[in-house]
Z-matrix of the N, CA and C atoms (Angstrom, degrees):
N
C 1 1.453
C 2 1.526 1 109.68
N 3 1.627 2 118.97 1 154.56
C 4 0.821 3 125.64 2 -150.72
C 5 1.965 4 97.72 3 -96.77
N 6 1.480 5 104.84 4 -62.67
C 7 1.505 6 105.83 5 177.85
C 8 1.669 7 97.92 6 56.25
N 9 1.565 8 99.15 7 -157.22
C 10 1.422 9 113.55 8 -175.53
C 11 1.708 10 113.42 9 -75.94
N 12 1.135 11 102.59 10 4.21
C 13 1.748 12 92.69 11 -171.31
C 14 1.659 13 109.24 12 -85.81
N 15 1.095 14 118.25 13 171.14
C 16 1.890 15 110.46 14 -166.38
C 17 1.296 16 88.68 15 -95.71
N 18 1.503 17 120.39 16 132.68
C 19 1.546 18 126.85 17 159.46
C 20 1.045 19 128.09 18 -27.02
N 21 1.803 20 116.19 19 -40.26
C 22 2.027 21 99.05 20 167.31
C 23 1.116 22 141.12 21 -89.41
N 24 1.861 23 102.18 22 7.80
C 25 1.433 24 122.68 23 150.60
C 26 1.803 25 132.96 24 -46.11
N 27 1.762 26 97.62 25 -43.32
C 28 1.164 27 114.58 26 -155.34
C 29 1.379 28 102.09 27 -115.52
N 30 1.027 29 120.44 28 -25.93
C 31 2.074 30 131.13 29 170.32
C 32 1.178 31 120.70 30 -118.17
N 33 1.261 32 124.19 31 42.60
C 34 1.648 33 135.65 32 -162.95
C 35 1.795 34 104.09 33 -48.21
N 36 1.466 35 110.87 34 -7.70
C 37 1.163 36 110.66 35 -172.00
C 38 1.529 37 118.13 36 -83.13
N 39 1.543 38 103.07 37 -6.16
C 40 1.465 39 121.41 38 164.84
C 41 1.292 40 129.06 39 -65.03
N 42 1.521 41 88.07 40 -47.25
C 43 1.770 42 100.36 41 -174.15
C 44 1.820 43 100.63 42 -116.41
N 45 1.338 44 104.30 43 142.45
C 46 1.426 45 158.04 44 16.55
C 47 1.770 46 106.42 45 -89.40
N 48 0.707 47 120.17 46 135.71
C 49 1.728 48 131.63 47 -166.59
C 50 1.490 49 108.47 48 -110.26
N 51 1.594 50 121.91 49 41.24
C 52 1.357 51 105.74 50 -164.33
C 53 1.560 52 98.35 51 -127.25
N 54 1.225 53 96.80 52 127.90
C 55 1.823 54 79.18 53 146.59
C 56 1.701 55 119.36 54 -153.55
N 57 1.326 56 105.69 55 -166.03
C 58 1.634 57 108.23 56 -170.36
C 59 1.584 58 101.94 57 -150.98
N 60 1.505 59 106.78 58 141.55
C 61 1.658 60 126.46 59 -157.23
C 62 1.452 61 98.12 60 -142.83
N 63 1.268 62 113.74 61 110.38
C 64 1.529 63 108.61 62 163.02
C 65 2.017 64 101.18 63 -120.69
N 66 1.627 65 87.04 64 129.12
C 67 1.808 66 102.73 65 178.81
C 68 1.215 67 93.95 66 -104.17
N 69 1.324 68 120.57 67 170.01
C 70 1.320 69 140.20 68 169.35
C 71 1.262 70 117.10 69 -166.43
N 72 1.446 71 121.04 70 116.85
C 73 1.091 72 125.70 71 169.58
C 74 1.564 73 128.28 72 -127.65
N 75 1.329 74 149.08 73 -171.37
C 76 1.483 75 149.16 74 -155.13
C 77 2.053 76 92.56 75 -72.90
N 78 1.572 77 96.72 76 -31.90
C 79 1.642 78 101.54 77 -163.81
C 80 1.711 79 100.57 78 -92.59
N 81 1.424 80 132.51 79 -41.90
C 82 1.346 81 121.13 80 -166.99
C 83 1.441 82 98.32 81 -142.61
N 84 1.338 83 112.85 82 -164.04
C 85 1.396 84 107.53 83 -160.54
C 86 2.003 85 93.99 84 -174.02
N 87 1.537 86 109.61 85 90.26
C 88 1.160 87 97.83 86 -139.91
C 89 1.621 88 101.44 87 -131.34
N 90 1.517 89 119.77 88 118.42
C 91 1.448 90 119.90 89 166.72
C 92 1.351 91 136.14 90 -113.70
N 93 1.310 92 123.64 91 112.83
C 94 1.468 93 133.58 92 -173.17
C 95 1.760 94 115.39 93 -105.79
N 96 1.377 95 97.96 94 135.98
C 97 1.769 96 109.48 95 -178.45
C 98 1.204 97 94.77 96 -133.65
N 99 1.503 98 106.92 97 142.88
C 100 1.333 99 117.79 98 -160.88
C 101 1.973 100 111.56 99 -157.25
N 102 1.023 101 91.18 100 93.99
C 103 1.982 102 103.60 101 175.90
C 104 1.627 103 123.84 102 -95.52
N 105 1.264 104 105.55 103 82.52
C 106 1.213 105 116.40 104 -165.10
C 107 1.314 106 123.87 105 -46.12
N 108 1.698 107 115.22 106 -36.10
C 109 1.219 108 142.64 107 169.52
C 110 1.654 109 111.15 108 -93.50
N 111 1.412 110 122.91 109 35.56
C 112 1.628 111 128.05 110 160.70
C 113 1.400 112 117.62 111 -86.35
N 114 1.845 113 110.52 112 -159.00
C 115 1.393 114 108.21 113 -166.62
C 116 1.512 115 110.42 114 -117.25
N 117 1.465 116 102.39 115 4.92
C 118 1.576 117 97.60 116 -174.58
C 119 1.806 118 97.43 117 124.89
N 120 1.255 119 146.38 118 -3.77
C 121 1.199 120 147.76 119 -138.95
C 122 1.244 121 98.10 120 -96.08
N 123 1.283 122 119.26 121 136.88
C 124 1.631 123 126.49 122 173.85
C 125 1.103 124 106.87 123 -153.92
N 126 2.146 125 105.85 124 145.60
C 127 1.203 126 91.88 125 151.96
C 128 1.636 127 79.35 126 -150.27
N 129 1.495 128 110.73 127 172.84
C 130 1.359 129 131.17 128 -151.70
C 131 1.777 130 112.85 129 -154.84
N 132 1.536 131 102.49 130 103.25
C 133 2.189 132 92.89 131 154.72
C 134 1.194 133 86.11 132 -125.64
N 135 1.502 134 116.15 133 134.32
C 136 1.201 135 136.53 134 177.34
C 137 1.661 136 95.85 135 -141.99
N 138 1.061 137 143.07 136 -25.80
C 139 1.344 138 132.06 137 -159.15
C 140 1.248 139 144.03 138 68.71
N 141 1.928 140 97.08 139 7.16
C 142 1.296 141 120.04 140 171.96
C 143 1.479 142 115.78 141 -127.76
N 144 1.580 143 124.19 142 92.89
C 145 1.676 144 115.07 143 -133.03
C 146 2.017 145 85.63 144 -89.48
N 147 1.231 146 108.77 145 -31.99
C 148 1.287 147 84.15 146 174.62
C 149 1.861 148 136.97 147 -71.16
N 150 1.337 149 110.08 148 -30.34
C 151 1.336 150 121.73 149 154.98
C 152 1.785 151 98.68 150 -42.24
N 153 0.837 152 106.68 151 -64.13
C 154 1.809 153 103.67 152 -169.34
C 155 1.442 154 103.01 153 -57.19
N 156 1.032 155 121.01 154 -5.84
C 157 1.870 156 117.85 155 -175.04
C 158 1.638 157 117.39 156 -94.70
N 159 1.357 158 86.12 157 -28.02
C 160 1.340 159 117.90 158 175.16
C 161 2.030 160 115.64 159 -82.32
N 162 1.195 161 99.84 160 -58.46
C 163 1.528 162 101.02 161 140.15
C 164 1.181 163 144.54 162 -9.53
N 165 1.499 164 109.12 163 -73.70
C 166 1.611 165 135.73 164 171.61
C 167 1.655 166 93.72 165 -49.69
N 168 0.976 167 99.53 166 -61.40
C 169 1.560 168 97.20 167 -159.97
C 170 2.280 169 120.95 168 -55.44
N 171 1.756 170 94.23 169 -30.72
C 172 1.520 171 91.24 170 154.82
C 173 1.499 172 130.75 171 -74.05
N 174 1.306 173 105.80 172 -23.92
C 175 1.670 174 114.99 173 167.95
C 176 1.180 175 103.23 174 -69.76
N 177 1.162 176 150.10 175 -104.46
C 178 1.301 177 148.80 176 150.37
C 179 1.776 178 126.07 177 35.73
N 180 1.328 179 72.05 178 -75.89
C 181 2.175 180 82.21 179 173.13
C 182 1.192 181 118.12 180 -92.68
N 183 1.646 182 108.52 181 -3.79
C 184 1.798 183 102.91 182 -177.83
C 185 1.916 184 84.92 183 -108.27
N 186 0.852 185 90.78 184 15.57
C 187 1.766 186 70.31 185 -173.51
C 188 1.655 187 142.33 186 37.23
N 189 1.924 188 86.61 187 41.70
C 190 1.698 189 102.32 188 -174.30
C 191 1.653 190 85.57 189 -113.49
N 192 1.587 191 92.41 190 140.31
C 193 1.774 192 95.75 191 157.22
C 194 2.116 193 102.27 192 -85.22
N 195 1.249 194 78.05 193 147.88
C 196 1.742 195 97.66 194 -178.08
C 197 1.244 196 117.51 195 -143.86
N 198 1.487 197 103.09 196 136.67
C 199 1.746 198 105.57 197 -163.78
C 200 1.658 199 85.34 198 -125.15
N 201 1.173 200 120.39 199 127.87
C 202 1.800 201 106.25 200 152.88
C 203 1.999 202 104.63 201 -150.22
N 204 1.234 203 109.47 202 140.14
C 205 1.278 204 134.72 203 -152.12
C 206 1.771 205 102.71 204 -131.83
N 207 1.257 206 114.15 205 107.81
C 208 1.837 207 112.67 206 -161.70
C 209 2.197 208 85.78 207 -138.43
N 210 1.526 209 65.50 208 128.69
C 211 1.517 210 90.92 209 145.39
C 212 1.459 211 137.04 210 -131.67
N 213 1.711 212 114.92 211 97.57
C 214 1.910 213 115.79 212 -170.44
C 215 0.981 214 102.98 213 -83.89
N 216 1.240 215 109.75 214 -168.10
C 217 1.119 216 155.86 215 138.81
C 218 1.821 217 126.30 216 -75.05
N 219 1.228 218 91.68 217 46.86
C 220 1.830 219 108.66 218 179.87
C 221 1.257 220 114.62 219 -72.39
N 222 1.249 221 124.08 220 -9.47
C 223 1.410 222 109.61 221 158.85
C 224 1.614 223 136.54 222 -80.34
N 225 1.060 224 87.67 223 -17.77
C 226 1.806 225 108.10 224 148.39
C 227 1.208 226 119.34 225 -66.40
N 228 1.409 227 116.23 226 -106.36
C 229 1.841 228 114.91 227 145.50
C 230 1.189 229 131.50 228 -137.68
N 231 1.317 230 142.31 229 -112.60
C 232 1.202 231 120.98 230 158.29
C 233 1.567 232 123.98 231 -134.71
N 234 1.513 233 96.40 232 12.10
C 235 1.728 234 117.54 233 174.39
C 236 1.736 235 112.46 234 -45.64
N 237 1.074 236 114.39 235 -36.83
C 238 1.516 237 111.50 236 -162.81
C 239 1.785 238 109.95 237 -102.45
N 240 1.784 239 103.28 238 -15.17
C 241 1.545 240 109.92 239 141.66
C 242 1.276 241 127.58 240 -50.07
N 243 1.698 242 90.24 241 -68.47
C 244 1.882 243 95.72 242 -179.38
C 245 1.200 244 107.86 243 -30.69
N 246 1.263 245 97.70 244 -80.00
C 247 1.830 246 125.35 245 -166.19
C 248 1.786 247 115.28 246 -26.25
N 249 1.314 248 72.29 247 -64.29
C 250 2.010 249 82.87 248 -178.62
C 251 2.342 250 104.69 249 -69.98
N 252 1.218 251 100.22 250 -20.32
C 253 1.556 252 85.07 251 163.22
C 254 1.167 253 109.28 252 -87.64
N 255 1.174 254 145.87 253 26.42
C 256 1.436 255 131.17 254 -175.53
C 257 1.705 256 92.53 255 -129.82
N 258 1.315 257 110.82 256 -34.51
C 259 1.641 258 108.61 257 157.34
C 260 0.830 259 138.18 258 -52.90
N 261 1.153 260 111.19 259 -48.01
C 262 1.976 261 138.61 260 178.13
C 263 1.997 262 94.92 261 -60.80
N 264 1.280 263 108.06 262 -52.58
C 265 1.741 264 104.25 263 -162.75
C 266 1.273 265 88.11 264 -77.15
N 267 0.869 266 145.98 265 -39.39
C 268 1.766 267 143.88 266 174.80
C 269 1.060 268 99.20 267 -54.26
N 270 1.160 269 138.50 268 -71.28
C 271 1.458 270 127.89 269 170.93
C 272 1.810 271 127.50 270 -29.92
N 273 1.242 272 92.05 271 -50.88
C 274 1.788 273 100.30 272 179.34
C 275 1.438 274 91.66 273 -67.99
N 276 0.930 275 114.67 274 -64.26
C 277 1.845 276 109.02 275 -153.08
C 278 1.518 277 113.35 276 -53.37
N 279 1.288 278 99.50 277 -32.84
C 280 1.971 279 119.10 278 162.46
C 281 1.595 280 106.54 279 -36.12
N 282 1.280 281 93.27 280 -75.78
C 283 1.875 282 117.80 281 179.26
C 284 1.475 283 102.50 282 -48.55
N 285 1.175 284 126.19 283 -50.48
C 286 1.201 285 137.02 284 -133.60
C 287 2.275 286 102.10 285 -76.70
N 288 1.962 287 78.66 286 -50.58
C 289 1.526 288 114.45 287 176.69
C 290 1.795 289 114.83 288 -52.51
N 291 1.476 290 102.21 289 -51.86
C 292 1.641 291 108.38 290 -169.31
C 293 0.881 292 99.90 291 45.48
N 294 1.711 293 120.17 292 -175.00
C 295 1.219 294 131.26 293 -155.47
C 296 1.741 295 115.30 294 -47.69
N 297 0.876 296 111.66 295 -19.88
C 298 1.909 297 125.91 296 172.30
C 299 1.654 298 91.12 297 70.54
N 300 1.246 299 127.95 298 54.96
C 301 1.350 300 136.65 299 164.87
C 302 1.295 301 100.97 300 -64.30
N 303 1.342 302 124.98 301 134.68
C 304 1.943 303 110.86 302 163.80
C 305 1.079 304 117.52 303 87.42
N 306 1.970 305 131.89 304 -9.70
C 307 1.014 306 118.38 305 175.90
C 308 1.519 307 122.81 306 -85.47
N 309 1.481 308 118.08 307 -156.49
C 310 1.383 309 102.54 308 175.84
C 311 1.625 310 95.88 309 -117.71
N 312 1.397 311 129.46 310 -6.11
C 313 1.261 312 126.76 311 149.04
C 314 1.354 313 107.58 312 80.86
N 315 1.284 314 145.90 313 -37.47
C 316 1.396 315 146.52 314 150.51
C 317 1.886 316 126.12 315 -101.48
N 318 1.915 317 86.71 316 129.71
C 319 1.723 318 78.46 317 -170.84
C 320 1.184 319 103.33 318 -131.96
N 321 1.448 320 128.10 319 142.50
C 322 1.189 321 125.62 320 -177.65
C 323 1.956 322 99.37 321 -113.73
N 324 1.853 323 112.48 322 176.90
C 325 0.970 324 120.22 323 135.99
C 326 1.157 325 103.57 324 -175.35
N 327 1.836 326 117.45 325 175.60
C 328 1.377 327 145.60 326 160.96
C 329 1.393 328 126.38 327 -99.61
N 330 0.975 329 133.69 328 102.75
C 331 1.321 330 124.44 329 174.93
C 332 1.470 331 125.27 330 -127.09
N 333 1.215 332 116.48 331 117.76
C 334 1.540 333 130.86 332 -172.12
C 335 1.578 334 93.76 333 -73.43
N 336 1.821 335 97.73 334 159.45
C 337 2.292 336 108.93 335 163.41
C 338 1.471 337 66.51 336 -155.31
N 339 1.129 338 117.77 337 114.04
C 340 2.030 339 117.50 338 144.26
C 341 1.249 340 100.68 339 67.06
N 342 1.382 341 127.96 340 -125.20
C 343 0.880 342 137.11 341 -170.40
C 344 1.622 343 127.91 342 -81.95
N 345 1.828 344 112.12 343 -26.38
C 346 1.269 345 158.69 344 154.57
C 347 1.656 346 104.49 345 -19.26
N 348 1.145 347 106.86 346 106.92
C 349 1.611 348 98.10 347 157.94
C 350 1.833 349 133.78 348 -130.72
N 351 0.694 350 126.56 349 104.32
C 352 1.571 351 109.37 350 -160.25
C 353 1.796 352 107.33 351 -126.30
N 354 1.151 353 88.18 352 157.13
C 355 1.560 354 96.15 353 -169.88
C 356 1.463 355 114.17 354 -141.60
N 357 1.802 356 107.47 355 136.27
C 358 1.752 357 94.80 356 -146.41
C 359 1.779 358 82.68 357 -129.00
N 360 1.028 359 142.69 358 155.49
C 361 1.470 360 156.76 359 170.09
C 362 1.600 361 110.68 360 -113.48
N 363 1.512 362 136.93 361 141.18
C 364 1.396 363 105.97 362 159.48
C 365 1.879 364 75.75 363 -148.82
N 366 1.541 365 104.22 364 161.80
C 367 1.164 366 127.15 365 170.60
C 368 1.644 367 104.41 366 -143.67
N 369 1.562 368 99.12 367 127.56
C 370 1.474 369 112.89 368 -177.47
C 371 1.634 370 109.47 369 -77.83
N 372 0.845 371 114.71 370 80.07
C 373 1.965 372 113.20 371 -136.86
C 374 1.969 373 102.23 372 -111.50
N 375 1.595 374 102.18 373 -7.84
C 376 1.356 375 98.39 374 -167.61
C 377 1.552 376 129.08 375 74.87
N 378 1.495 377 113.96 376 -10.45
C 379 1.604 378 117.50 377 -157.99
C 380 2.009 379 75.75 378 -128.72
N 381 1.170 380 102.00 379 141.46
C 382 1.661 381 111.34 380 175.51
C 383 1.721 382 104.84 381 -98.65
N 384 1.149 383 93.71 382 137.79
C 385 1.690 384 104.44 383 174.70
C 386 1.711 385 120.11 384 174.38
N 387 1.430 386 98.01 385 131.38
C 388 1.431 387 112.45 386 -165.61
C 389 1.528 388 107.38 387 -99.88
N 390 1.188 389 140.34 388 117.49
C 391 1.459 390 135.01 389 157.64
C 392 1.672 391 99.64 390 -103.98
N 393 1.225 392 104.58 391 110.58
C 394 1.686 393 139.14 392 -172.70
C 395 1.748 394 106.01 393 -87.72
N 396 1.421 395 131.90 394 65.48
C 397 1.562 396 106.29 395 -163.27
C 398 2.521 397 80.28 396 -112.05
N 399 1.246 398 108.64 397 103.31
C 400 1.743 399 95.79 398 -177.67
C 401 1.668 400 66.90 399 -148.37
N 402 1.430 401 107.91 400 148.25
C 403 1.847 402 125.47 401 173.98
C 404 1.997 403 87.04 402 -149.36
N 405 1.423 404 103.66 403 83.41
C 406 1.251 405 121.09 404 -177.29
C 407 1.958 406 91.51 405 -67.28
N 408 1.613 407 98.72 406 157.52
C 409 1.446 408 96.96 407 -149.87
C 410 1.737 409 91.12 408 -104.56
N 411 1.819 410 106.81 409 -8.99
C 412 2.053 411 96.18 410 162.30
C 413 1.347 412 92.63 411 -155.76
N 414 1.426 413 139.20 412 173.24
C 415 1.029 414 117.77 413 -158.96
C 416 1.356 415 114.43 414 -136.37
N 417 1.103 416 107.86 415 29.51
C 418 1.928 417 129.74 416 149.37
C 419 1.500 418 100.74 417 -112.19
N 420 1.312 419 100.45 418 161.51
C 421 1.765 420 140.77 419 170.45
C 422 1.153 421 103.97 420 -109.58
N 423 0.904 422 169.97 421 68.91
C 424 1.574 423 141.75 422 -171.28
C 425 1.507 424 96.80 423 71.46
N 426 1.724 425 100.60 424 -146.64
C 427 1.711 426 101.68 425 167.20
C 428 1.478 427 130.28 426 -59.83
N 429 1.184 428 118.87 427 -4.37
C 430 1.493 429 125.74 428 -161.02
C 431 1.367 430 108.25 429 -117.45
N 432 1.361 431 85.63 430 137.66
C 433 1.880 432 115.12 431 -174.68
C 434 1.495 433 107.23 432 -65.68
N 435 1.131 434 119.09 433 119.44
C 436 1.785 435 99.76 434 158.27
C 437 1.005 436 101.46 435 -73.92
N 438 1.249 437 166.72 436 -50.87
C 439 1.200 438 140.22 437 -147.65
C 440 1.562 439 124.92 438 -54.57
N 441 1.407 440 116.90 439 -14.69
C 442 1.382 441 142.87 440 179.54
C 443 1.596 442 100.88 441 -73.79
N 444 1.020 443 117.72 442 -29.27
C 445 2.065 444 106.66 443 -178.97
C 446 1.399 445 87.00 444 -84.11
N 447 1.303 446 132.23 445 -37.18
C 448 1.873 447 79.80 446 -179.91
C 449 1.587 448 118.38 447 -105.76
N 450 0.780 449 81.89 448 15.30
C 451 2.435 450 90.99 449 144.92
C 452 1.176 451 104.62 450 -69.02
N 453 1.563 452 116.11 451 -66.75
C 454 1.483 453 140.68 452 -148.12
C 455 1.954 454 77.57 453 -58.26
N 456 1.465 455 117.79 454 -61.91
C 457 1.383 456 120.37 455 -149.34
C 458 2.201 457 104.21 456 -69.38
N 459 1.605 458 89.94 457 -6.78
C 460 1.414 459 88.35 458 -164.18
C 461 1.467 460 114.99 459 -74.67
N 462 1.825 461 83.80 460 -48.09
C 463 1.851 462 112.45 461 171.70
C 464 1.107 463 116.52 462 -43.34
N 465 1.794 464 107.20 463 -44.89
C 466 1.873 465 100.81 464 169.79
C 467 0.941 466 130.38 465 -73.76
N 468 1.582 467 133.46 466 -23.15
C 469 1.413 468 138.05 467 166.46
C 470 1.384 469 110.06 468 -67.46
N 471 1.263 470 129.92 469 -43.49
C 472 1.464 471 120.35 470 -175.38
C 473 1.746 472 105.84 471 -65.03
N 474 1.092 473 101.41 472 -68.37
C 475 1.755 474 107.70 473 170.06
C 476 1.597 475 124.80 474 -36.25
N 477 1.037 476 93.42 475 -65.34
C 478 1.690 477 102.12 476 175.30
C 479 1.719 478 117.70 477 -68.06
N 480 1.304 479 131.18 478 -47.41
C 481 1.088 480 119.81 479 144.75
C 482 1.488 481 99.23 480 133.49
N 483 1.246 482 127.86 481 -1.63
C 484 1.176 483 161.91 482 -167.14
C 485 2.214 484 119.32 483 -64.23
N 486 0.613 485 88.16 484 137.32
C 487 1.805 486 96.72 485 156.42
C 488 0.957 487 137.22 486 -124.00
N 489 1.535 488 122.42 487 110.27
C 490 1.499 489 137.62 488 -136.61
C 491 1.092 490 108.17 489 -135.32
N 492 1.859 491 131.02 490 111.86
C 493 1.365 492 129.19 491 172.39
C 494 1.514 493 98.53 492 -115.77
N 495 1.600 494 99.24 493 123.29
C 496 1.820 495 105.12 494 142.96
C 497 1.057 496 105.70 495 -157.19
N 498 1.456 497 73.41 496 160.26
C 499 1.833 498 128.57 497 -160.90
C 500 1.213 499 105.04 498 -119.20
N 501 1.462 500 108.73 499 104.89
C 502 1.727 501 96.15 500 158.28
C 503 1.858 502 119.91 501 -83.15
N 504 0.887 503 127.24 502 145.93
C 505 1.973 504 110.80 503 -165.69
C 506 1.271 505 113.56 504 -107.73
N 507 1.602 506 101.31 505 -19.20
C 508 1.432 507 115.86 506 173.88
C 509 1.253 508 122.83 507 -172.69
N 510 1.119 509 120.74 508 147.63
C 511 1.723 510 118.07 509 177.99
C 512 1.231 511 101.70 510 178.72
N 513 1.186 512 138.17 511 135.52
C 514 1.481 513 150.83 512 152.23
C 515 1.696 514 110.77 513 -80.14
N 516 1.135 515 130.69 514 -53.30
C 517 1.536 516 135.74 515 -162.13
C 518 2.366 517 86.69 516 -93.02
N 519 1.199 518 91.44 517 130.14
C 520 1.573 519 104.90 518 167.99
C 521 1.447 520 102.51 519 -46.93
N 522 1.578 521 106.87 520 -85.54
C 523 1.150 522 123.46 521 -173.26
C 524 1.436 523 117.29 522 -6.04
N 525 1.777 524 94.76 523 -66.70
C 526 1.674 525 93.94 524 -169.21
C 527 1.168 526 98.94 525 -86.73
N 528 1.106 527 154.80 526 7.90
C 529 1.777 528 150.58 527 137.71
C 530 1.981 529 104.50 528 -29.85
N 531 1.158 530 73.89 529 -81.64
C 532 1.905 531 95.80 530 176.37
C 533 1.386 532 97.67 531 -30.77
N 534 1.253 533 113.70 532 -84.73
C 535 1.831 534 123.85 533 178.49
C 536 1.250 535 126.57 534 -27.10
N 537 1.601 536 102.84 535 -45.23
C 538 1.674 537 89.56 536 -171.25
C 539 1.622 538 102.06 537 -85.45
N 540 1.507 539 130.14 538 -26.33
C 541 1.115 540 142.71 539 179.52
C 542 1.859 541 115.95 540 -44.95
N 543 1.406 542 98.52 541 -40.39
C 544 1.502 543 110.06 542 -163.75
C 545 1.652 544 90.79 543 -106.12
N 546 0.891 545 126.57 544 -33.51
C 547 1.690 546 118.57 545 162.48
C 548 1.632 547 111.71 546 -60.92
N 549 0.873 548 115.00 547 -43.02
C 550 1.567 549 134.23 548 173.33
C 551 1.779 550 97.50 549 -32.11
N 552 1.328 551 84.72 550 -97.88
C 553 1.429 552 112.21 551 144.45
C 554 1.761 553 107.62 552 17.86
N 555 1.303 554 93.22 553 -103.12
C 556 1.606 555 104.47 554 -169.72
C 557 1.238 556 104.73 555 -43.23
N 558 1.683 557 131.12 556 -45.31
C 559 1.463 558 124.33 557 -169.71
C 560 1.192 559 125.44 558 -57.98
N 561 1.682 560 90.09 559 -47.18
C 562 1.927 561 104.44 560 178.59
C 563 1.605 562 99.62 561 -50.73
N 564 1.356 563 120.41 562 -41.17
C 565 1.680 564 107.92 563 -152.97
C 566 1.597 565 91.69 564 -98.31
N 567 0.829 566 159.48 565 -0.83
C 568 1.870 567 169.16 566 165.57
C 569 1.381 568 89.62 567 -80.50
N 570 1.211 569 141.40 568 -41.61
C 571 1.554 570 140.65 569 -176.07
C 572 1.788 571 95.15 570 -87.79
N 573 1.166 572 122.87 571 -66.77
C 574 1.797 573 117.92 572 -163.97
C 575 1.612 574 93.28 573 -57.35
N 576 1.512 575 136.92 574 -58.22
C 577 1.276 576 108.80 575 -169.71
C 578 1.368 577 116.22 576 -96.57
N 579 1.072 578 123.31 577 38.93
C 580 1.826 579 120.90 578 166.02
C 581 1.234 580 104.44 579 -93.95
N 582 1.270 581 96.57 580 137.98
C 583 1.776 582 112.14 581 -171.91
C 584 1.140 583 119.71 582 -51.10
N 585 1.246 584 157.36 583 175.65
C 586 1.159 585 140.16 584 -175.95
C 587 2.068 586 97.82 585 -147.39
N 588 0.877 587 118.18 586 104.52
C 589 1.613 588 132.46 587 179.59
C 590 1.063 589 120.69 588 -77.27
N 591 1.393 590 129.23 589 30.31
C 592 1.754 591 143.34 590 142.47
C 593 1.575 592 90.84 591 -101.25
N 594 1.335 593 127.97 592 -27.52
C 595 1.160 594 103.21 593 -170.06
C 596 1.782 595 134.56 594 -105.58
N 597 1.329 596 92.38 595 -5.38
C 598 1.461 597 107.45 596 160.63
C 599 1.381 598 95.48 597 60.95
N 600 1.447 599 125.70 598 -144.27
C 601 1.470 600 131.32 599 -151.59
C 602 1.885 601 103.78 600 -103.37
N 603 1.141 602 123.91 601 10.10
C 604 1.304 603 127.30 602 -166.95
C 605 1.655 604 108.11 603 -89.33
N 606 1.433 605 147.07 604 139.34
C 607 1.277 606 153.02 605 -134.50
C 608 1.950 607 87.42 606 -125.53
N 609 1.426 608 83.06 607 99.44
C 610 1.802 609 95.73 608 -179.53
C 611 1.433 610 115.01 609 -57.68
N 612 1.432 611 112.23 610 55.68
C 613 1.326 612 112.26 611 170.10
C 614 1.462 613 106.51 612 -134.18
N 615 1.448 614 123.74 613 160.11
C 616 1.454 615 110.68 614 158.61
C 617 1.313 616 116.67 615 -94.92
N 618 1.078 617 144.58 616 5.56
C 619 1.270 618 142.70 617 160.44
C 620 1.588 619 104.46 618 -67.18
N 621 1.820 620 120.49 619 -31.25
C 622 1.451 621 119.56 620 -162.85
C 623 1.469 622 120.04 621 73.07
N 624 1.055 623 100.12 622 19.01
C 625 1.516 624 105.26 623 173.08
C 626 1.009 625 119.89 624 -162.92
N 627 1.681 626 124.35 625 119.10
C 628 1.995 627 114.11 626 179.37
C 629 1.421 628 89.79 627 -116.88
């Protein structure tokens, strides 16, 4: 029981929440650090500066420090970057999670940019699955494809283990499509793995196992 004592007194199995995954394959060459319980801290060379902008913004609003360090194959393009960073952080957050004893396991949010509205669901559910509903309004950023965030979003659901809905509901300007989506993002998952103190060390499932 939780009472007055601080949660990483009594579920030590919560804290330290970190971990680090380096993949490598013929196409990228890829390292992710990941502190579930940080302040927002990032830093990023990936070689795709807008992906990294986009980035910031789950560190930030999820209140995880995040380190990830990629080497592609960008002279091709940058699909097999994305991709494999969205694997790699699926991977950490996997590691990162462990048994997810104590969390609250489902996270939602809303987040407005201007006109921009998007809305993100996640359930720490153990079973991987993406519901993809974004009709980006042109289909560059600058140099960058949208079509690559939902690779990027796929790699993390398969890896991480997760069930992940977004919806963007409206947006005219890309940009803030992208933005509010990946801010979205960070909240839902800053809400699914924060501990939850009615629930002490017990695995918020009834099966007892995610």
């Amino acid at each position: 029981m939780f009472q007055s004592v601080p949660y990483l007194s009594v579920t030590p199995t919560l804290l330290p929440r970190r971990a680090e995954i380096e993949r490598h394959t013929l196409e990228t060459r890829i390292r992710v650090r990941v502190d579930l319980d940080g302040s927002g801290q990032s830093r990023f060379s990936t070689g795709v500066p807008f992906l990294e902008h986009m980035l910031d913004q789950v560190a930030r609003h999820g209140l995880i420090d995040l380190e990830i360090e990629a080497v592609g194959d960008l002279h091709i393009d940058a699909h097999h970057t994305v991709e494999d960073i969205g694997i790699t952080l699926g991977q950490a957050l996997a590691k990162a999670l462990g048994d997810k004893k104590g969390i609250r396991r489902y996270g939602h949010a809303y987040v407005p940019l201007d006109e921009a509205l998007s809305r993100v669901v996640i359930d720490l559910s153990g079973r991987p699955g993406l519901t993809y509903q974004v009709a980006y309004t042109r289909a560059m950023i600058g140099g960058f494809d949208v079509d690559l965030f939902q690779e990027f979003f796929q790699g993390l659901v398969n890896h991480a283990a997760l069930t992940l809905h977004i919806d963007n509901l409206r947006g005219i300007n890309a940009h803030h499509q992208a933005e509010t989506i990946f801010k979205a993002f960070g909240r839902a998952l800053r809400m699914a793995v924060e501990p939850d103190p009615r629930l002490g060390a017990v695995t918020p499932s009834t099966k007892g196992v995610l």
